[in-house]
ZADO-1210 file (C-alpha; in nm, 4 decimals, padded with zeros to 6 digits):
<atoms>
<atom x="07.8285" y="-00.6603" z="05.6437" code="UNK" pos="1"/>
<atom x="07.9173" y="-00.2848" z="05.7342" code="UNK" pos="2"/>
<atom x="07.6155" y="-00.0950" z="05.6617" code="UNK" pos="3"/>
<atom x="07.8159" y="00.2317" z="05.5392" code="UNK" pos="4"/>
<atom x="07.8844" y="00.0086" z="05.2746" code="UNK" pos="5"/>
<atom x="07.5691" y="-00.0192" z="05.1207" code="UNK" pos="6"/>
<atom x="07.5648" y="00.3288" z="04.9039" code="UNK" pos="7"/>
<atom x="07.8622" y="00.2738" z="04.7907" code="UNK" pos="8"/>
<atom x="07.7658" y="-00.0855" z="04.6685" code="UNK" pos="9"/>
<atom x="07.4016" y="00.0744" z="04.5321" code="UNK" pos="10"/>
<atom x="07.5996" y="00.2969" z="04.3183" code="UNK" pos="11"/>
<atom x="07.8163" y="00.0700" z="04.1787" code="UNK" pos="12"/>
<atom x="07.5421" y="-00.1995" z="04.1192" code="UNK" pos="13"/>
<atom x="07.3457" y="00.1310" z="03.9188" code="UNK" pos="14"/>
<atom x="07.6839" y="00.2223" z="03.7438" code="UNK" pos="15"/>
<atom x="07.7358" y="-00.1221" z="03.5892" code="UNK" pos="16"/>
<atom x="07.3792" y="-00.2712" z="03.5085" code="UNK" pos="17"/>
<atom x="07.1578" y="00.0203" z="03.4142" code="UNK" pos="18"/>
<atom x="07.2827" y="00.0819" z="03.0386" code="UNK" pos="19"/>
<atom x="07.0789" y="00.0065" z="02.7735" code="UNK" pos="20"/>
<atom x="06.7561" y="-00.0375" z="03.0160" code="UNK" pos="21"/>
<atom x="06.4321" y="00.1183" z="03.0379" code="UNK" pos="22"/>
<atom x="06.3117" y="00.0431" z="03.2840" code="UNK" pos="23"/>
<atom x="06.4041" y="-00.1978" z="03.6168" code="UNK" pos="24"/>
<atom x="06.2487" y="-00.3898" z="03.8568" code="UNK" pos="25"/>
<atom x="06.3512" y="-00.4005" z="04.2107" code="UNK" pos="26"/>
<atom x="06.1914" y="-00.6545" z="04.4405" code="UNK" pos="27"/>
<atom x="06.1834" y="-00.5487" z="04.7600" code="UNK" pos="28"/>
<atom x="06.2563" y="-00.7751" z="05.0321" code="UNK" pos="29"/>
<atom x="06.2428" y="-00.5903" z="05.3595" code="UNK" pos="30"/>
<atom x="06.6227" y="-00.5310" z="05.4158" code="UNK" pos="31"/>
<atom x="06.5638" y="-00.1428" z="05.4577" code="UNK" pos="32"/>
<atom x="06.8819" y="-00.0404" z="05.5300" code="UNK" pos="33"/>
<atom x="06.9726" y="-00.2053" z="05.1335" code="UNK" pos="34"/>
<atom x="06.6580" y="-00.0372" z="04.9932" code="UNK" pos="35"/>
<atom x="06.7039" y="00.3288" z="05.1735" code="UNK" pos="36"/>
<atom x="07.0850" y="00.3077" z="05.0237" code="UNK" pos="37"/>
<atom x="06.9769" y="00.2228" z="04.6695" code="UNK" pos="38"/>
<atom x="06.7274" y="00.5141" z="04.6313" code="UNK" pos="39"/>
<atom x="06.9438" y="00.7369" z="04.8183" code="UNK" pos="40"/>
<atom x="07.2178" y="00.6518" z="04.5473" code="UNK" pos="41"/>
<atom x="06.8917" y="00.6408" z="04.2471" code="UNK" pos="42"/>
<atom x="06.8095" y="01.0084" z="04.3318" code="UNK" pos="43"/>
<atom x="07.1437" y="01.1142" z="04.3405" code="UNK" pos="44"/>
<atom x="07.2341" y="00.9379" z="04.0139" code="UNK" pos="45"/>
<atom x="06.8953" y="01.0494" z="03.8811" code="UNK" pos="46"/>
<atom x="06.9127" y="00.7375" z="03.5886" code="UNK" pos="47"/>
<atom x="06.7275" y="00.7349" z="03.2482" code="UNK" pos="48"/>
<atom x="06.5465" y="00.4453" z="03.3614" code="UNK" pos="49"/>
<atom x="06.1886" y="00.3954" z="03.5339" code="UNK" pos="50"/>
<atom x="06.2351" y="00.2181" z="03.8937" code="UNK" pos="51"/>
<atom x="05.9854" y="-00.0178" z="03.9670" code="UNK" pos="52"/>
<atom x="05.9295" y="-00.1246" z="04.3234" code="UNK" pos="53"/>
<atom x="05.7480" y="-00.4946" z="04.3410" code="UNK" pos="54"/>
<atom x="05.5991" y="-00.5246" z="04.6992" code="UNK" pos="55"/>
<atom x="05.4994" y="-00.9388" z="04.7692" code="UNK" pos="56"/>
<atom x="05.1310" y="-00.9575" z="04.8336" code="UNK" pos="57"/>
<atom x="05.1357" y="-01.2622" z="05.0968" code="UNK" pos="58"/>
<atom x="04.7951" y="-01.3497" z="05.0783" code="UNK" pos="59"/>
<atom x="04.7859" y="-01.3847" z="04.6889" code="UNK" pos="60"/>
<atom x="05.1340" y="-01.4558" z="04.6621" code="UNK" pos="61"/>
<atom x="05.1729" y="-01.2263" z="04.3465" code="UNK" pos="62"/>
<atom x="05.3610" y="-00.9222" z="04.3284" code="UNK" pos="63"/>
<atom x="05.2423" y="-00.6038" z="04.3042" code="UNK" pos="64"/>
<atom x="05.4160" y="-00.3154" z="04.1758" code="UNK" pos="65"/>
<atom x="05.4740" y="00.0745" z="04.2408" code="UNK" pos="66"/>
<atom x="05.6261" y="00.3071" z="04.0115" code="UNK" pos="67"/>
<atom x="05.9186" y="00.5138" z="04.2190" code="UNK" pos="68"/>
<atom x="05.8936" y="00.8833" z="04.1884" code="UNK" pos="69"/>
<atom x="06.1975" y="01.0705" z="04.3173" code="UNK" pos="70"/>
<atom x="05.9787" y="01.3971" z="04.3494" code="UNK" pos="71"/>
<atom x="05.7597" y="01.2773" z="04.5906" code="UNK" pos="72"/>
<atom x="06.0010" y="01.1428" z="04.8667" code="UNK" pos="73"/>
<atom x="06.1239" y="01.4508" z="05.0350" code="UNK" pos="74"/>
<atom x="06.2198" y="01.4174" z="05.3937" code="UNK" pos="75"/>
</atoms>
């Protein structure tokens, strides 16, 4: 997989499944480089939608969520 890629994939992924939807879930699954792309694309694209991040909790094997604020990830 060529990493450049991944943006352009995030966008299109956001471009055909967000309509209609609230709100999504994204579980995240510790492939940064996949998760940095698709909220690099999410700000840009700044969706109608609430983005919620699910984190795995390995010790009670539940997930447990965070909701995604554009505003306060400023590099």
């Amino acid at each position: 997989m060529i990493l450049g890629g991944l943006p352009a994939e995030a966008r299109y992924w956001i471009n055909r499944n967000l309509a209609g939807f609230d709100e999504l879930r994204l579980y995240v699954t510790g492939f940064t480089p996949a998760l940095t792309a698709f909220l690099i694309e999410w700000n840009k694209l700044e969706p109608e939608c609430e983005l919620i991040l699910m984190h795995h909790d390995n010790q009670t094997g539940d997930y447990i969520n965070q909701t995604y604020e554009a505003d306060s990830f400023h590099l």
